[in-house]
C-alpha positions as CSV (number, residue, x, y, z in Angstrom):
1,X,-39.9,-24.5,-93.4
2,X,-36.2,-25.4,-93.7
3,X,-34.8,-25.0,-96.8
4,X,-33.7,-28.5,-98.6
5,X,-30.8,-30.4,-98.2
6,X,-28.2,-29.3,-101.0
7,X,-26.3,-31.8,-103.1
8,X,-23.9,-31.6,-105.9
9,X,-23.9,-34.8,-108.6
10,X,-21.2,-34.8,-111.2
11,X,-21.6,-36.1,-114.6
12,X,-25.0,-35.0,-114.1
13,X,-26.1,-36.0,-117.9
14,X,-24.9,-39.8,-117.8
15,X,-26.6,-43.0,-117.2
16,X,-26.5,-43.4,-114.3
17,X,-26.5,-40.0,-113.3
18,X,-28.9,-38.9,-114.6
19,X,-31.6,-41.5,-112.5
20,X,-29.7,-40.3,-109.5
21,X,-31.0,-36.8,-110.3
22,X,-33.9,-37.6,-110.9
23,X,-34.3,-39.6,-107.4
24,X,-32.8,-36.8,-105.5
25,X,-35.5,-34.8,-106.6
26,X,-38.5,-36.8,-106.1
27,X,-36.9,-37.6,-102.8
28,X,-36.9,-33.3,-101.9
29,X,-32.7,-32.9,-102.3
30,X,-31.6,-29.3,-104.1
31,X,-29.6,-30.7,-106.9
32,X,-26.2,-29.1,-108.2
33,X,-25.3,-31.3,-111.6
34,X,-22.3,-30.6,-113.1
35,X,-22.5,-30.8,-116.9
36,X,-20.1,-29.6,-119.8
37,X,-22.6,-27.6,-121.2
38,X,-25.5,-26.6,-119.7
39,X,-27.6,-25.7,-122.8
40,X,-26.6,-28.6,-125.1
41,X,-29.5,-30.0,-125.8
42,X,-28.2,-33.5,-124.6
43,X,-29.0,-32.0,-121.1
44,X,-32.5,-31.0,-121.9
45,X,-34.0,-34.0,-120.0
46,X,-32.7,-33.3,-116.8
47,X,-34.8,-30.1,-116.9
48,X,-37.9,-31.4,-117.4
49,X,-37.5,-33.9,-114.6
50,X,-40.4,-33.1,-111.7
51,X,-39.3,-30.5,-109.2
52,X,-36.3,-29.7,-111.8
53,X,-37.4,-26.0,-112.2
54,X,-37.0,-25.2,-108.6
55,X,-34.9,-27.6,-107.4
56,X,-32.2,-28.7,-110.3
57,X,-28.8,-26.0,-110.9
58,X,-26.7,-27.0,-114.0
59,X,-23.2,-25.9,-113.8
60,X,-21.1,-26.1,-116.8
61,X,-17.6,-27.8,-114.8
62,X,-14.7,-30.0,-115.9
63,X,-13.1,-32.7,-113.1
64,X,-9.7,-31.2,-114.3
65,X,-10.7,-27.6,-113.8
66,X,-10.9,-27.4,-109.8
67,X,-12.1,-23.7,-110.2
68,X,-15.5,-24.9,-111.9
69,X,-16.1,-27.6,-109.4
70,X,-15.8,-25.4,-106.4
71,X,-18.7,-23.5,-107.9
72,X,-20.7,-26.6,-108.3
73,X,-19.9,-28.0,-105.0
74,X,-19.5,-24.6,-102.7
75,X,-23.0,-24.7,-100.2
76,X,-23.6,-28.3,-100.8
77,X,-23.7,-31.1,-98.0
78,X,-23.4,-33.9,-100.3
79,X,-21.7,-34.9,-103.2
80,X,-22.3,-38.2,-105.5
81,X,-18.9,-38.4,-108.0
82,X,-20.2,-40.0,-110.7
83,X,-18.0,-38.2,-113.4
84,X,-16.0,-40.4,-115.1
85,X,-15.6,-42.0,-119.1
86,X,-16.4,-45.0,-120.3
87,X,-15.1,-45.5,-123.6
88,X,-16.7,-47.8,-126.0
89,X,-13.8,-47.8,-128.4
90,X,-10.3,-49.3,-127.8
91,X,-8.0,-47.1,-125.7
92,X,-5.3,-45.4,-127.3
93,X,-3.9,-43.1,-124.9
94,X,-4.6,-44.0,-121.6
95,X,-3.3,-41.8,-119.6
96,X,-5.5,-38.3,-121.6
97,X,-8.5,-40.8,-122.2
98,X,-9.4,-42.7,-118.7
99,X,-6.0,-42.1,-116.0
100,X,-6.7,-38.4,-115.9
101,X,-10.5,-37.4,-115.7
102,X,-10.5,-40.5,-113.7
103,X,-7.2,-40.4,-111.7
104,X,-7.0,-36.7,-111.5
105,X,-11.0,-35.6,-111.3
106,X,-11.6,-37.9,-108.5
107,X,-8.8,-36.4,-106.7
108,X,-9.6,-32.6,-107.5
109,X,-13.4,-33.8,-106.5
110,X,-12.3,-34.8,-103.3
111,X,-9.7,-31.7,-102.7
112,X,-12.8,-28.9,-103.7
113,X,-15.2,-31.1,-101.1
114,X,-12.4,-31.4,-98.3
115,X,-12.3,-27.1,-98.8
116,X,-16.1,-26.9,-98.9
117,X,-16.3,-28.7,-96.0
118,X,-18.7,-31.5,-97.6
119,X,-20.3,-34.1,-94.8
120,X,-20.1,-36.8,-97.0
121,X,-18.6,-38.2,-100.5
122,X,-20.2,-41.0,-102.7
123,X,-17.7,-42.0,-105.2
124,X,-18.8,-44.2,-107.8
125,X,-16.6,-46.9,-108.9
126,X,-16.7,-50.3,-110.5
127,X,-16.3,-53.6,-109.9
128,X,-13.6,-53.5,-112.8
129,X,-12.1,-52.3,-109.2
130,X,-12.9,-55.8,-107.7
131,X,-13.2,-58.4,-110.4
132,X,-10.3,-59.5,-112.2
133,X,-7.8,-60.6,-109.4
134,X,-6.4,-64.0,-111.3
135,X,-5.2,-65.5,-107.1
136,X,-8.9,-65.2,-105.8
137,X,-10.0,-68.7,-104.7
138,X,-12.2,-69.9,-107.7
139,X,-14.1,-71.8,-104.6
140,X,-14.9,-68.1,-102.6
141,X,-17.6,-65.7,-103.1
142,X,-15.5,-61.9,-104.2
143,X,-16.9,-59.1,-101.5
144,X,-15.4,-55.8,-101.0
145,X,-11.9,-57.2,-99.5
146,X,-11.1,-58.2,-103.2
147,X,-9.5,-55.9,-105.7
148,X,-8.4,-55.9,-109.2
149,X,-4.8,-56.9,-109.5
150,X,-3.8,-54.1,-111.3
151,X,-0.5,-55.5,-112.7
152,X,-3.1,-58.5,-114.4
153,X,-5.1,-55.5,-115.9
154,X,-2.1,-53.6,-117.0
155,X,-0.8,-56.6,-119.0
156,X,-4.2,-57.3,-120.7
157,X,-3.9,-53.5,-121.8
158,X,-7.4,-53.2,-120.0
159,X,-6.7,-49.0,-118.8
160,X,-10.8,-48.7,-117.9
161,X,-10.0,-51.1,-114.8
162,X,-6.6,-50.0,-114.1
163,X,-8.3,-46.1,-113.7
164,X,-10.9,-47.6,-111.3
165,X,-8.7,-49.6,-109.0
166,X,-6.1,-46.3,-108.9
167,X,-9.1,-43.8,-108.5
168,X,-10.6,-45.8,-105.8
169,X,-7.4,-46.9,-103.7
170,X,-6.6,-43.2,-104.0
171,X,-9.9,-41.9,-102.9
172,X,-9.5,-43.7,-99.8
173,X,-5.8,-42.7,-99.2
174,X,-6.7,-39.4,-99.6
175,X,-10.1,-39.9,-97.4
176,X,-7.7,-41.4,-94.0
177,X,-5.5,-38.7,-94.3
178,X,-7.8,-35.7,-94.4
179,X,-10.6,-36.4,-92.1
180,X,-12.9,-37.3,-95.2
181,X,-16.3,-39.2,-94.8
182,X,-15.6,-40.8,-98.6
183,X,-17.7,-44.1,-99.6
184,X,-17.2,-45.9,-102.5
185,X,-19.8,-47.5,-104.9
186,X,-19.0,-50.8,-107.2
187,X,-22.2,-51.6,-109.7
188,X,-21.3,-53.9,-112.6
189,X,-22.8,-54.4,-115.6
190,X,-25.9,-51.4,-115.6
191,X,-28.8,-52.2,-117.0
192,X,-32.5,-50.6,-117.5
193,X,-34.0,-47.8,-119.4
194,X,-32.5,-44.5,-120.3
195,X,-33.2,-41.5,-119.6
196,X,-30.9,-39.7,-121.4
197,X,-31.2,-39.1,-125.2
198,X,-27.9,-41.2,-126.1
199,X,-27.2,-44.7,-125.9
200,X,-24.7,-45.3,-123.4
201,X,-21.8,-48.0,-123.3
202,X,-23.4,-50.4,-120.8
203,X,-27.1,-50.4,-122.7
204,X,-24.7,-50.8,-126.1
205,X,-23.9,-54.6,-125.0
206,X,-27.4,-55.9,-124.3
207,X,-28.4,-53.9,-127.4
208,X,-26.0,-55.7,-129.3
209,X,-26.8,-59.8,-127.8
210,X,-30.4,-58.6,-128.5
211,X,-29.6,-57.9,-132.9
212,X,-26.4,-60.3,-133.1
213,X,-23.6,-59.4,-134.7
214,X,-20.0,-60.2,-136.4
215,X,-18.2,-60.5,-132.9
216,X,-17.2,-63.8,-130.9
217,X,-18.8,-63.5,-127.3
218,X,-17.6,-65.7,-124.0
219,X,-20.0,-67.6,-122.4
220,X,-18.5,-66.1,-118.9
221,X,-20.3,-65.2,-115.8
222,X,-21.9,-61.8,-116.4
223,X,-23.0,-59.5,-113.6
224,X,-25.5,-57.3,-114.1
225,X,-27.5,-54.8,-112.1
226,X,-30.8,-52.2,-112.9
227,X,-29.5,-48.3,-113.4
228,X,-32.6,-47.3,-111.1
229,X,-31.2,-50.2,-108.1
230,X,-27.7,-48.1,-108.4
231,X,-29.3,-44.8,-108.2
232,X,-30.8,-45.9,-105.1
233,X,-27.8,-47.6,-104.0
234,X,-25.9,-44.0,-103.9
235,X,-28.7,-42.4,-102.3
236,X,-28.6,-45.0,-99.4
237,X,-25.1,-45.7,-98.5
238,X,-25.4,-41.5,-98.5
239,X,-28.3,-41.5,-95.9
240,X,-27.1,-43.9,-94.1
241,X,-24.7,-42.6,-91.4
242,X,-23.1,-46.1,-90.5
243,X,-22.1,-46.9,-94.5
244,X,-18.4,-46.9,-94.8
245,X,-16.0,-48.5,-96.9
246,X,-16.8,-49.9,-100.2
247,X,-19.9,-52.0,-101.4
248,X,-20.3,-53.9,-104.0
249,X,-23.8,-53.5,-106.6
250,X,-23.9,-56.2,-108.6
251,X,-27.3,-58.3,-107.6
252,X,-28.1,-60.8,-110.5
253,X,-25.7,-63.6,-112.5
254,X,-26.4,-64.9,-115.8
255,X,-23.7,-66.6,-118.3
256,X,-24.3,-65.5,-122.0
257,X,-25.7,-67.9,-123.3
258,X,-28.2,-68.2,-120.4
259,X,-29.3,-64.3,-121.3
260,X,-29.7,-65.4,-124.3
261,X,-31.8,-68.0,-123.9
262,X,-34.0,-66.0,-121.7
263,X,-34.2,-62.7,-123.9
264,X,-35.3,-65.3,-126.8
265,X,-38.2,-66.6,-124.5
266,X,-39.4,-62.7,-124.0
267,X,-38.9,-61.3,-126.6
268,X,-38.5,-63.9,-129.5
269,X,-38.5,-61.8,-132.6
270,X,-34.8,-60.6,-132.7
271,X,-31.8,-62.1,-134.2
272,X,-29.3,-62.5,-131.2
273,X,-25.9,-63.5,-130.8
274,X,-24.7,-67.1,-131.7
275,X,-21.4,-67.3,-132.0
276,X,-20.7,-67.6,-128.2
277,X,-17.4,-69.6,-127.2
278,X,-17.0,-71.3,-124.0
279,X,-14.6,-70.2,-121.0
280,X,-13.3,-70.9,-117.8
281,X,-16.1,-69.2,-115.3
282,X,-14.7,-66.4,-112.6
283,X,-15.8,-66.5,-108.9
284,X,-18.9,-64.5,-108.4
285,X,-19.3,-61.9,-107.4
286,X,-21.9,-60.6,-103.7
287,X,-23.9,-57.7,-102.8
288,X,-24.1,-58.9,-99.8
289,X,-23.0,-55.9,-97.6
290,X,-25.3,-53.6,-99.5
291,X,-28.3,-55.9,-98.7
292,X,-27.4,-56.0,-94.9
293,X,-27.9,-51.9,-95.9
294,X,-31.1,-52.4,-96.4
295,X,-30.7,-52.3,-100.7
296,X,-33.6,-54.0,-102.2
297,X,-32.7,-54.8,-106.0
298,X,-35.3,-55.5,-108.8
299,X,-35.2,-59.1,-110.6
300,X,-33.0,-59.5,-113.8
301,X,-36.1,-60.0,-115.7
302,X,-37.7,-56.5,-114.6
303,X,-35.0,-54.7,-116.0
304,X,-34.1,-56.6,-119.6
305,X,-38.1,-56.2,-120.2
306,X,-38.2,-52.2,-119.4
307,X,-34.5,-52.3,-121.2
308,X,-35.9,-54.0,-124.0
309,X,-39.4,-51.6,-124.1
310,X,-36.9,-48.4,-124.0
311,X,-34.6,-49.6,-126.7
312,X,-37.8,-50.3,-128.8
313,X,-39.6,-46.7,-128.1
314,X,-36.2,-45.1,-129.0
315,X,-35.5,-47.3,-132.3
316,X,-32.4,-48.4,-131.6
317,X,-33.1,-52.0,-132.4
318,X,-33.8,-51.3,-135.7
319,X,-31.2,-52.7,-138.2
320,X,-31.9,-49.1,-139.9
321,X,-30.8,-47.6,-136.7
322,X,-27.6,-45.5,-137.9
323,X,-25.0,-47.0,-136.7
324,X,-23.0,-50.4,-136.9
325,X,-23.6,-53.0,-134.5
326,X,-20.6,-53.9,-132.6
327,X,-19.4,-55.1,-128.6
328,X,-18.0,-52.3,-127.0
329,X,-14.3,-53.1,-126.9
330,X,-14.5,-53.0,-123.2
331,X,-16.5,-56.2,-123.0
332,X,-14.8,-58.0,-125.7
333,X,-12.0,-57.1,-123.3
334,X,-13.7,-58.7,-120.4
335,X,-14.1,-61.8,-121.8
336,X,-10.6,-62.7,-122.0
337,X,-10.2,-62.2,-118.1
């Protein structure tokens, strides 16, 4: 029997990640995941995934260390960037806290693959990469020919985007002029349980319009998008040998106060945000080159009641539940845009 198709995942404990892992495996792949420490015990859940102990290789690796990525990534077809940080907090150095593992890793990724003479390269981006471009036609539907105006970003201090729209323009630079088979992934808003054992930025937001709290929320155009729909996003536009290019994730639309009104009907016994404001509305955003991939999404509704039913199981809805509730500042940011 032939030996299974090797991959290498990066930020193999995130989010995201983490599901992709876990699909890999259930789908036959030989998973490297690289990992900052393979025996913190923030990484124990990716070992007891099914097929884990015979299938799943943890390397301890940093995107800024090329040296420990070309042991992750050395015998592997594949490789699914996903390595990156989303910081929940306001940026205050953005060039050590996003521009470089962002800037930098993706680049180093893509230097160790081009070496190892990896097939083909998922890189996983954003649709902070596609979103806020202040000359789109309100009128037109965004698809992958829209990007970020980075200048627009800079000047709203919003460094997360700016990283994503350099990282990605430079991953494609870098892809023409070495021969690289590089495609590029843009989900928004992700959604859904976790498998991991901390909360993550994304699930912070929901968790907060779910228990309310002290800060002002736009009533903007929210896209949003179920964590298990990306994993399988990355695995497809990797199968597929005609994916090229970017595509956009970002299946379902709901303004605030819509999600609001919606959560209250399924789950009525939480406190929620009220003190929504409202704002001009952006062009949305398709999927629709994805879908033409063959990507069937779940409904919103799936994934806020199996968010919902994780957040409860793990407590975190609690008012006891140990920390402050609070927006990330990356979506406070996002509503002035």
């Amino acid at each position: 029997m032939a030996p299974p198709q090797r991959v290498c995942v990066t930020g193999g404990g995130g989010f995201i990640a983490s599901w992709l892992v876990k699909l890999l495996l259930s789908r036959g792949y030989a998973v490297h995941a690289t990992v900052r420490d393979p025996c913190d015990s923030k990484n124990a859940h990716l070992k007891q995934l099914d097929k884990a102990p015979e299938n799943l290789h943890l390397f301890k690796a940093d995107v800024l260390d090329c040296e420990t990525l070309a042991r992750a990534i050395e015998g592997c077809e594949g490789v699914f960037h996903l390595a990156t940080p989303v910081p929940e907090d306001r940026i205050i150095d953005p060039q050590a806290e996003v521009m470089a593992p962002a800037v930098k890793g993706t680049s180093n990724v893509l230097k160790v693959c081009l070496a190892a003479k990896v097939q083909k390269v998922i890189v996983l981006s954003s649709t902070a990469a596609v979103d806020f471009n202040p000359n789109w036609p309100q009128d037109r539907l965004k698809d992958e020919s829209c990007w970020s105006d980075i200048e627009f970003c800079k000047e709203n201090e919003d460094w997360y985007s700016v990283a994503k729209i350099v990282a990605e323009h430079a991953s494609f630079e870098y892809a023409q002029k070495n021969g690289l088979n590089v495609v590029t992934l843009c989900p928004t808003l992700v959604f859904g349980p976790f498998l991991q054992p901390t909360v993550n930025t994304s699930s912070k937001f929901l968790i907060y319009v779910i228990k309310g709290g002290p800060d002002i929320m736009s009533n903007k155009l929210w896209h949003m998008v179920d964590v298990r729909d990306v994993a399988n996003a990355l695995l497809l536009v990797y199968e597929k040998a005609e994916s090229s290019g970017r595509y956009i994730c970002a299946p379902n639309s709901i303004c605030t106060k819509d999600l609001v009104d919606l959560l209250k009907k399924m789950y009525p016994g939480y406190n929620y945000v009220n003190n929504i404001i409202d704002v001009d509305r952006k062009a949305p955003i398709t999927s629709q080159k994805l879908r033409d991939l063959g990507w069937e999404p779940r409904e919103l509704e799936e994934t806020l009641s199996d968010s919902v039913e994780c957040y409860e199981k793990a407590g975190v809805l609690q008012d006891s539940a140990g920390y402050p509730c609070r927006l990330p500042h990356l979506f406070r940011l996002a509503g002035d845009q």
